[in-house]
C-alpha positions in Angstrom: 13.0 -7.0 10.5 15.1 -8.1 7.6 14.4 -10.4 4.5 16.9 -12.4 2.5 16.6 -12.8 -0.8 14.8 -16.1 -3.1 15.5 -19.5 -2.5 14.7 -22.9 -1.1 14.7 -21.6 2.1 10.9 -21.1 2.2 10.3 -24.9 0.9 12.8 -26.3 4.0 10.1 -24.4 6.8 7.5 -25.8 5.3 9.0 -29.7 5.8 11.6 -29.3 8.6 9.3 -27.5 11.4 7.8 -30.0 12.8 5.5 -27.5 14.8 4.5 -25.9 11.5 0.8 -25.7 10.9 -1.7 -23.9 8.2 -4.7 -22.1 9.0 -7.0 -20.1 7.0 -6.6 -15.4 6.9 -8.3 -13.6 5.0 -7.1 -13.3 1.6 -8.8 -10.1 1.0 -6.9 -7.9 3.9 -5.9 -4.9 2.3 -2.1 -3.7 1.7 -0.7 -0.5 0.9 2.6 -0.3 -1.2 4.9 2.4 -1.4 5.2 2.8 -5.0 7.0 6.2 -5.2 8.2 7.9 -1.8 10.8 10.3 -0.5 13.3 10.9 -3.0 11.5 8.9 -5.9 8.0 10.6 -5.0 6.9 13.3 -7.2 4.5 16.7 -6.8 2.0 16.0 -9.1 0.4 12.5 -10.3 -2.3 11.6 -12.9 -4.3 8.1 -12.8 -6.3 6.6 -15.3 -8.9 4.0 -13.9 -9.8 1.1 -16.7 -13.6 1.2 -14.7 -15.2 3.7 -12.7 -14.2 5.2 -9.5 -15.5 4.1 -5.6 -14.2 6.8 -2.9 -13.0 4.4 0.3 -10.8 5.0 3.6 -8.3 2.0 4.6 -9.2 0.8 8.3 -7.8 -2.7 9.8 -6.9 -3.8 7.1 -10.5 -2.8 5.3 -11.7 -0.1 2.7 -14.8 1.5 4.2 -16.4 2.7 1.1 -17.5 6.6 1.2 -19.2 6.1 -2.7 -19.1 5.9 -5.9 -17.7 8.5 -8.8 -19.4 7.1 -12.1 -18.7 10.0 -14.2 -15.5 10.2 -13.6 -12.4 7.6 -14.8 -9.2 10.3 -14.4 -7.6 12.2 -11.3 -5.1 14.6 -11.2 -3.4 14.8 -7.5 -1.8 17.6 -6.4 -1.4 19.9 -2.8 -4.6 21.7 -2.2 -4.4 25.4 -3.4 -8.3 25.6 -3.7 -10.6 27.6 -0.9 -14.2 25.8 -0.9 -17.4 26.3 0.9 -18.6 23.4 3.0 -21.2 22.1 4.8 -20.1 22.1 8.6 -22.2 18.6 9.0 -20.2 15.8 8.0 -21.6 12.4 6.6 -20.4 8.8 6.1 -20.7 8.7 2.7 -21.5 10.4 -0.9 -24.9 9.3 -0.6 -26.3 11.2 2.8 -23.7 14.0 1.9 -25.5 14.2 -1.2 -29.0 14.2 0.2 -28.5 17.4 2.5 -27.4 19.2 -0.7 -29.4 18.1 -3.1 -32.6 18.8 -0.8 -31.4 22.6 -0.9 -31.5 22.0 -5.1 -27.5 22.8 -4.7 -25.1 20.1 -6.6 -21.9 19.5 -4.8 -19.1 20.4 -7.0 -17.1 18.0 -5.0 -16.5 16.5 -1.2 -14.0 17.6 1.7 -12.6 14.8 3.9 -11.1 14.7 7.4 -12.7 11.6 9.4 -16.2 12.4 7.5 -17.3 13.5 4.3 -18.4 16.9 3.8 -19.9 18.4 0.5 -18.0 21.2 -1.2 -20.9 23.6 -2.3 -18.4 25.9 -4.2 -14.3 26.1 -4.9 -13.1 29.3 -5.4 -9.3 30.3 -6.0 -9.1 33.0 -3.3 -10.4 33.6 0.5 -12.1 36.8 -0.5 -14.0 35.0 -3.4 -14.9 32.4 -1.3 -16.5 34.4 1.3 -18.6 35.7 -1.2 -19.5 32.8 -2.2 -20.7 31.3 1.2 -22.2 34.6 1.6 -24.1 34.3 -1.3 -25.1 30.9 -0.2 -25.7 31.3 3.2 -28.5 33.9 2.4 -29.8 31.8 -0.5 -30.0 28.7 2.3 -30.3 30.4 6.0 -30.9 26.6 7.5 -27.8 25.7 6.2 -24.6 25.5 8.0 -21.4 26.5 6.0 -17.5 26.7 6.5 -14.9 27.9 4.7 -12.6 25.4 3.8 -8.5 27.1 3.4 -6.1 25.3 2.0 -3.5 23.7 4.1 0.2 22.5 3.6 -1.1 18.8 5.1 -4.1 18.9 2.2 -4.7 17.1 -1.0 -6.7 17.7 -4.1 -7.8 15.0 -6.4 -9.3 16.8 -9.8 -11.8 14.7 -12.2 -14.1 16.2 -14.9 -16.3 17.5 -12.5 -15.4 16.9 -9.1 -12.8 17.6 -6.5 -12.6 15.7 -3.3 -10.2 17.3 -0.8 -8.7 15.5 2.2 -6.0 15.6 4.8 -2.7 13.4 4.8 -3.7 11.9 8.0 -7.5 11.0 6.9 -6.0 9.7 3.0 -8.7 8.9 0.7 -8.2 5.4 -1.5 -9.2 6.0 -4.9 -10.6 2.4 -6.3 -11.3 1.2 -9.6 -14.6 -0.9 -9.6 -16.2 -3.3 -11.8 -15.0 -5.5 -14.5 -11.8 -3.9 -15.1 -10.5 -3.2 -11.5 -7.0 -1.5 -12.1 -5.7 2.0 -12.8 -2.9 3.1 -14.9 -0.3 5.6 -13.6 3.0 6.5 -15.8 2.2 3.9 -18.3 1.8 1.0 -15.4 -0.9 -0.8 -14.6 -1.9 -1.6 -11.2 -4.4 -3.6 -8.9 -7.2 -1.8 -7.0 -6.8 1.5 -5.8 -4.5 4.7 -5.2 -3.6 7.1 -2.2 -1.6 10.2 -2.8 -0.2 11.8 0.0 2.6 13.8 1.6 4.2 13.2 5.2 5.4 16.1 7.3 6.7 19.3 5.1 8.1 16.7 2.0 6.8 18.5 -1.2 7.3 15.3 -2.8 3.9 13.1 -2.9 3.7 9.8 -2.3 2.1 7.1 -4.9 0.2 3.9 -2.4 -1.0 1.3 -4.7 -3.9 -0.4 -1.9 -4.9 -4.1 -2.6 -5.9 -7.3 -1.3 -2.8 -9.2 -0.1 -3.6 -12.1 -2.9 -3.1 -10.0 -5.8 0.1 -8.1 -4.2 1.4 -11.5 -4.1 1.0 -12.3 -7.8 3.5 -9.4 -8.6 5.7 -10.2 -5.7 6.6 -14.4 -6.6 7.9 -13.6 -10.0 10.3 -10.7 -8.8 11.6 -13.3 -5.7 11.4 -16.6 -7.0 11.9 -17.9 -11.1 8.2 -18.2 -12.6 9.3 -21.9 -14.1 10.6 -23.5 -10.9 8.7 -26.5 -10.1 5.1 -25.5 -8.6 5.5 -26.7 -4.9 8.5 -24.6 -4.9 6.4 -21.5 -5.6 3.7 -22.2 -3.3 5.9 -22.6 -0.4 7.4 -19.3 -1.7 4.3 -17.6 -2.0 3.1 -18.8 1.9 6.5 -17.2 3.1 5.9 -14.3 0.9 2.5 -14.3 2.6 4.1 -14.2 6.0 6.4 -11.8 5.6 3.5 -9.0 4.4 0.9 -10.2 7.3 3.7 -9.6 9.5 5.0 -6.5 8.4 2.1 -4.5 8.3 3.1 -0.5 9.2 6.2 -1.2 8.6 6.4 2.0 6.9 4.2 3.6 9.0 6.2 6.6 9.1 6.0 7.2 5.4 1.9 6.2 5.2 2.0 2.8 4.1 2.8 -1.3 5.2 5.2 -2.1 2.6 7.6 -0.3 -0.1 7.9 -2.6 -3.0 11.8 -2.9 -3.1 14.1 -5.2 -1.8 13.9 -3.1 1.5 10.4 -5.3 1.8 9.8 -7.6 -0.7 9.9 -6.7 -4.5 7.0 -5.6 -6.5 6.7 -5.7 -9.7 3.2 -4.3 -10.5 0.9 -6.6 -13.1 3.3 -6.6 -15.9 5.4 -9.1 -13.8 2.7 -11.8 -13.3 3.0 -14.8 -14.2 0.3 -17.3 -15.1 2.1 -20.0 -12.4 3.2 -17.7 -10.1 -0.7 -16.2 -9.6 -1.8 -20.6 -9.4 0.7 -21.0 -6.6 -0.8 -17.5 -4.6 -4.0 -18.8 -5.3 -3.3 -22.4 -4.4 -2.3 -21.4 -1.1 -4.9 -18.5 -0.4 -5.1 -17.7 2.9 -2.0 -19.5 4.4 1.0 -18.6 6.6 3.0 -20.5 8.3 2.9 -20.8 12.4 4.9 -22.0 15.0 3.2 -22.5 18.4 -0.2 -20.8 17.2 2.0 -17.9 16.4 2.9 -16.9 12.3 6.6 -17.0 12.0 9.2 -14.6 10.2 9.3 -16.7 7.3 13.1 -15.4 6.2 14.2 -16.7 2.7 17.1 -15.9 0.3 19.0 -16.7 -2.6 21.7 -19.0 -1.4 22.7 -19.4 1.7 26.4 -21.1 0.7 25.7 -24.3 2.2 24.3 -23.8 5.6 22.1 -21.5 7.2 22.3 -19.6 10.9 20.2 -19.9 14.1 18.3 -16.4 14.5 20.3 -15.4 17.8 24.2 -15.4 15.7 22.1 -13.0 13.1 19.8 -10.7 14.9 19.4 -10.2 18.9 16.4 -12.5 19.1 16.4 -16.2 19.6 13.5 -17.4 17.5 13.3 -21.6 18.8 12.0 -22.4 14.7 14.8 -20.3 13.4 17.5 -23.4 13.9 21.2 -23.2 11.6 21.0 -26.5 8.8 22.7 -28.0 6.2 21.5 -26.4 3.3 22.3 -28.5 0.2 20.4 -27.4 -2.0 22.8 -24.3 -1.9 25.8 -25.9 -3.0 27.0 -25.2 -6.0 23.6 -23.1 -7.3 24.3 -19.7 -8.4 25.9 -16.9 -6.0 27.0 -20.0 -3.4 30.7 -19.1 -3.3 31.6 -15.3 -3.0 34.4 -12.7 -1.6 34.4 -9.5 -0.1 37.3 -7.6 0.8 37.7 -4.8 3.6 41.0 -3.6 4.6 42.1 -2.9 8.1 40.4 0.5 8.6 37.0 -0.5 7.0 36.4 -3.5 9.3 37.5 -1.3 12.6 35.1 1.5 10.7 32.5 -1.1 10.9 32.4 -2.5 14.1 33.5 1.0 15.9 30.2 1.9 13.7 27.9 -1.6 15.3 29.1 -0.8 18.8 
């Protein structure tokens, strides 16, 4: 799926479709945005969280809470080098995790995470003094059921002043800031909600996700795609396509462990330094809209200019979408960027298509 770039295009759905209609979603489904991946990703992050810290798991579109962290309001993310000794129960959530433990008199130094959550009874920095240590604590507890817990290449660590919770790439934990101040700060950036760090396959670079409700992903998405003082219709029919075009492209980077990178490749993000005051009444205006055609939410395309006249769906892509129709686009004409050239010689061109089949 592609996506053009800002424009009145979003405003001429809303009025030409006849078939258009509105309905109410869920403003609070939850989005995760590719913040740093692949190449830009890094080994090593640190996240500062303006409240305190609720463990969660993304599901559907959901965050499942596993509990809360109150002491703790920094993580440090890195691949798991640690060894730890583990219940073998699992639990869904801090809470009955920390009742097994905490009936033995043992505090968990920190949680292990692979579909449940498991307390850590002890990290060590080796296998041998690990063993000891569930050996020590097996005889202490006989009734107790231990593992020991090896790092692996597919495992994460995230550190805080007095716990470590573990988990695997494919089971991510979402690190959420809660209460008043809901946002966490990562290389001098502020951001809505929560975090995920993770790798994908053998990449020793780590991946920053930035999870949120779609609403407040939208607030730093309008002023990066359409000018914060355009006139305020214009920007909520921009934020309903905006709206659209995330719904719809859900997984789209599934590959890489989240819905939607925050680049022009997707839409552009610009984190909570780019919101502006109109922008986040338009999103707001407009909560829980999209745009349908036939009980069905349309691709919602839009772009910058489209020179004067836009294209039916079938002369662009291979699909013949009926509420993708080419029009007269006047409000193209003569705005910025509506007259252009681009040159190829011979040899590109027959590159090109030799290239397109």
């Amino acid at each position: 799926m592609m996506k053009m770039k800002i424009g009145w295009i979003a405003f001429a759905l809303v009025i030409v479709s006849s078939a258009v209609s509105f309905a109410e979603v869920d403003a609070n489904t939850i989005l995760r945005i590719g913040i740093q991946y692949g190449q830009s990703g890094s080994t090593t992050y640190s996240a500062d969280f303006l409240s305190s810290i609720q463990m969660g798991t993304v599901v559907g579109g959901r965050i499942t809470a596993l509990g809360d962290l109150p002491s703790e309001t920094h993580l440090d993310f890195v691949r798991s080098t640690q060894f730890g000794v583990a219940t073998v129960q699992g639990f869904g959530n801090k809470q009955e995790a920390d009742l097994l433990a905490n009936s033995r008199g043992v505090q968990p130094v920190g949680y292990y995470f692979s579909g449940n959550l498991r307390p850590l009874l002890a990290l060590a920095s080796s296998r041998e003094e690990a063993q000891s240590k569930l050996n020590a604590l097996a005889s202490q507890y006989p009734d107790l059921s231990l593992s020991l817990i090896e790092p692996q290449p597919n495992q994460m660590s995230a550190t805080g002043l007095a716990v470590t919770i573990i988990h695997t790439d494919s089971t991510p934990v979402v690190f959420s800031a809660s209460g008043e101040s809901p946002f966490y700060q990562l290389k001098s950036k502020l951001y809505h909600s929560g975090i995920i760090v993770q790798g994908m396959g053998n990449a020793k670079a780590l991946n920053h996700i930035n999870v949120q409700p779609v609403n407040t992903y939208l607030y730093g998405v309008l002023p990066k795609e359409m000018a914060y003082n355009w006139p305020a219709e214009a920007l909520k029919a921009q934020a309903v396509a905006a709206r659209n075009f995330a719904i719809l492209n859900l997984n789209k980077h599934k590959a890489n462990g989240f819905d939607l990178c925050s680049n022009t490749d997707c839409q552009i993000y610009g984190g909570v330094e780019a919101e502006k005051p109109e922008c986040t009444q338009a999103v707001e205006a407009t909560r829980g809209m999209l745009i349908y055609f036939n009980g069905v939410p349309i691709s919602a395309f839009y772009h910058s200019n489209s020179g004067g006249a836009t294209e039916s769906s079938e002369n662009v892509w291979s699909a013949v979408l009926n509420y993708i129709r080419g029009t007269t686009d006047l409000y193209s004409l003569d705005a910025p960027n509506s007259n252009w050239m681009l040159s190829y010689t011979t040899s590109e061109l027959q590159a090109a298509l030799l290239k397109s089949g």
